[in-house]
Backbone as CSV, one residue per row, in Angstrom:
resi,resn,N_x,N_y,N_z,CA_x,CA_y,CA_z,C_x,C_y,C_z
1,UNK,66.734,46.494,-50.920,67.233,45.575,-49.929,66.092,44.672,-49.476
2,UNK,66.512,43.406,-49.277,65.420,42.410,-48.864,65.478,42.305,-46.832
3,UNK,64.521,41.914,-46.852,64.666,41.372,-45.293,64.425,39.871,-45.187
4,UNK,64.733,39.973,-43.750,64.809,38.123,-43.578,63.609,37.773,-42.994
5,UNK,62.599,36.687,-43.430,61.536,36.537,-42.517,61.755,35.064,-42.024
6,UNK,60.906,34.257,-41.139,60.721,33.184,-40.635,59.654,32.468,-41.639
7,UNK,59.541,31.372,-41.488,58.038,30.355,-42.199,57.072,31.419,-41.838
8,UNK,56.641,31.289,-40.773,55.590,31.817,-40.179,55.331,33.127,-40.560
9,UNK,56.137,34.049,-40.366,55.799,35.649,-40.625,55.639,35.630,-42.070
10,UNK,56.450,34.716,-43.058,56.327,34.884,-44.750,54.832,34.094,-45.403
11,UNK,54.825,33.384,-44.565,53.380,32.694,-44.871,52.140,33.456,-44.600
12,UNK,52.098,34.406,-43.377,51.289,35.649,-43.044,51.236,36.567,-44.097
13,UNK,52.502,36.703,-44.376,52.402,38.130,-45.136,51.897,37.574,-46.857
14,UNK,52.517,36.710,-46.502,51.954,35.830,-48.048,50.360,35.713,-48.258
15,UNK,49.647,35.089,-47.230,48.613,35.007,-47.478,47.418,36.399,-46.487
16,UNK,47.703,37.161,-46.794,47.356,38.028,-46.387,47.135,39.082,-47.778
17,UNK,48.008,38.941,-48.471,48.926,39.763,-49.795,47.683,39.118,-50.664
18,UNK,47.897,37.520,-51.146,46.714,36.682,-51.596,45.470,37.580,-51.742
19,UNK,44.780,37.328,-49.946,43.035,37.515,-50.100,43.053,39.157,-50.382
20,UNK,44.188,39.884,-50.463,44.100,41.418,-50.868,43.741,41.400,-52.561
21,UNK,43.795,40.495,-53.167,44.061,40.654,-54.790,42.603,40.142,-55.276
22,UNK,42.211,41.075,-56.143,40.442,40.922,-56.582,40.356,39.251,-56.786
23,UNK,39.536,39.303,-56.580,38.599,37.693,-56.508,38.945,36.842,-55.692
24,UNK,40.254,37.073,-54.551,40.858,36.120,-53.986,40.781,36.223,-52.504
25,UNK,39.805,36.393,-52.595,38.754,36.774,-50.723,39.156,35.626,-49.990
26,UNK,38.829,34.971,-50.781,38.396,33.342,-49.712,39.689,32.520,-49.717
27,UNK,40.522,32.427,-50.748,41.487,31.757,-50.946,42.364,31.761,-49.896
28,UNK,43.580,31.045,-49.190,44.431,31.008,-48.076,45.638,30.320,-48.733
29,UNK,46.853,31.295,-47.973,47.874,30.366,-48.164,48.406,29.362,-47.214
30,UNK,48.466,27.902,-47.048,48.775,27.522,-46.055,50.491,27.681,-45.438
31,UNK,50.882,27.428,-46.265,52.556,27.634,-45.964,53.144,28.292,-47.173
32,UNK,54.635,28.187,-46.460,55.852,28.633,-48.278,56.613,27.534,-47.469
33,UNK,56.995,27.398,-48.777,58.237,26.302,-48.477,59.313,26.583,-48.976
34,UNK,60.766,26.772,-48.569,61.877,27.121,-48.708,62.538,26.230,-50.073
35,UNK,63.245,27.142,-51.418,63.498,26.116,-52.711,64.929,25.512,-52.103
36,UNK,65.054,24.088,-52.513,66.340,23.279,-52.519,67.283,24.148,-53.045
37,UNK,68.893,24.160,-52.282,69.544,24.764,-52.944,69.548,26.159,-53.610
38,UNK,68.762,26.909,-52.924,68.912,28.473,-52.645,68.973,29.077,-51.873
39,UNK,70.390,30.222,-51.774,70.376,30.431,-50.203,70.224,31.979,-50.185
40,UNK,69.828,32.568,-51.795,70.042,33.928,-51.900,68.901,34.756,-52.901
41,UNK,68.494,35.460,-52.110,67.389,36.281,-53.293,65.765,35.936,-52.904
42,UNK,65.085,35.090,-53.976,64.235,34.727,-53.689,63.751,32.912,-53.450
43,UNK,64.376,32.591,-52.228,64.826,31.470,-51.741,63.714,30.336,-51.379
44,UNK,62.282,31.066,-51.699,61.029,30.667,-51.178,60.026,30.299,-52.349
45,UNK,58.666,29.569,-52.007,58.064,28.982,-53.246,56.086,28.927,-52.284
46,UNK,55.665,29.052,-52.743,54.048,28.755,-52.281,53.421,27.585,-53.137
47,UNK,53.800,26.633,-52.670,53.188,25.520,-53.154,52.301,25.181,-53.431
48,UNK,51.188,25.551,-52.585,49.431,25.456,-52.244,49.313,26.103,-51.794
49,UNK,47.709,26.350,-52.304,46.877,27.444,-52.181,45.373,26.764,-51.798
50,UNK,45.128,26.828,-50.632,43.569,26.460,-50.928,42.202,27.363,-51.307
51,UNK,42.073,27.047,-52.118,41.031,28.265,-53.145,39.636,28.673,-52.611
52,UNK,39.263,28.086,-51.468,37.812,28.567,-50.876,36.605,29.149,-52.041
53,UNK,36.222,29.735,-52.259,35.464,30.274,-53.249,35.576,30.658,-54.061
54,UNK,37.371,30.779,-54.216,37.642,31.557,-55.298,37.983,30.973,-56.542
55,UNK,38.365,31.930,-57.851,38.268,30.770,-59.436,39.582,30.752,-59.414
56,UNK,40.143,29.432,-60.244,41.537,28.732,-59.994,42.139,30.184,-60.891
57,UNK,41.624,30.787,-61.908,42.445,31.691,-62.829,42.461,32.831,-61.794
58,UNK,41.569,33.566,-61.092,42.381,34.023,-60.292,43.249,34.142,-59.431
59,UNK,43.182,32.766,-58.472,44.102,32.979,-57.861,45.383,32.653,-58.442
60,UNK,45.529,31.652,-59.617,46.310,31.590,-60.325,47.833,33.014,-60.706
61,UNK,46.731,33.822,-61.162,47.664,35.222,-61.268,47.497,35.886,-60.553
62,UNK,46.858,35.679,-59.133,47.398,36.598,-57.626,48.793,35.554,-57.607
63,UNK,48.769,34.455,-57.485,49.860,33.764,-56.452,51.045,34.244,-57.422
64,UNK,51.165,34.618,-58.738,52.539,35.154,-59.696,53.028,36.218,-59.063
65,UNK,51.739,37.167,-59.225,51.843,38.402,-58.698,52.222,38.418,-57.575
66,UNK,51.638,37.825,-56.501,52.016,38.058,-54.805,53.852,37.759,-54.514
67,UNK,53.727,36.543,-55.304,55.384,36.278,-55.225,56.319,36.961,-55.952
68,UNK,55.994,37.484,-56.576,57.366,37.937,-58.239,57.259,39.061,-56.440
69,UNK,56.186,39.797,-56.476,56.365,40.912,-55.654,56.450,41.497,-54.213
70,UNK,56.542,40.108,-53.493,56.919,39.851,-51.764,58.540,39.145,-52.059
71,UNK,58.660,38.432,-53.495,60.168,37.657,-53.697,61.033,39.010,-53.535
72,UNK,60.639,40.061,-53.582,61.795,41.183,-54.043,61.861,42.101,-52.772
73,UNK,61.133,41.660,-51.788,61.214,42.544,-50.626,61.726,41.738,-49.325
74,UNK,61.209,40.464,-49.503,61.338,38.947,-48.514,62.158,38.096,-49.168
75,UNK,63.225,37.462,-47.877,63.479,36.250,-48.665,63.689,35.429,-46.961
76,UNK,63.240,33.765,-47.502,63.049,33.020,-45.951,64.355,32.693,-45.077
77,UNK,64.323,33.083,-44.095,65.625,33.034,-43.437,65.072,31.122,-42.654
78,UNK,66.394,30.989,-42.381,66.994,29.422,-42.179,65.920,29.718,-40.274
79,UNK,65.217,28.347,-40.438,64.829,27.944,-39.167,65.459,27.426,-38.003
């Protein structure tokens, strides 16, 4: 079962999830942004990432990873 989060709490947990994943200390997520025309499942997208110190290939396959695996527990509820 998924739960419903806000911008704010999914963007926390999002980038929080991020600087947890090896090499991706420094990196931040600034927002998620909700996908056009989805109102069910995994309804959300992380657009940008600002990479602070970290190498684009890692954070590259944290941000797959963080999402395939916060998409299946979170999905963004309507503001």
């Amino acid at each position: 079962m998924t739960a419903g989060k806000s911008r704010a709490e999914l963007t926390q947990i999002a980038d929080a999830a991020l600087r947890s994943q090896p090499g991706c200390e420094t990196a931040s997520v600034p927002a998620v942004r909700a996908l056009p025309n989805v109102r069910e499942g995994r309804n959300w997208e992380i657009p940008n990432v600002v990479l602070g110190d970290s190498l684009i290939s890692d954070v590259d396959r944290a941000v797959m990873s963080v999402h395939r695996r916060l998409g299946r527990k979170f999905y963004l509820k309507d503001d």
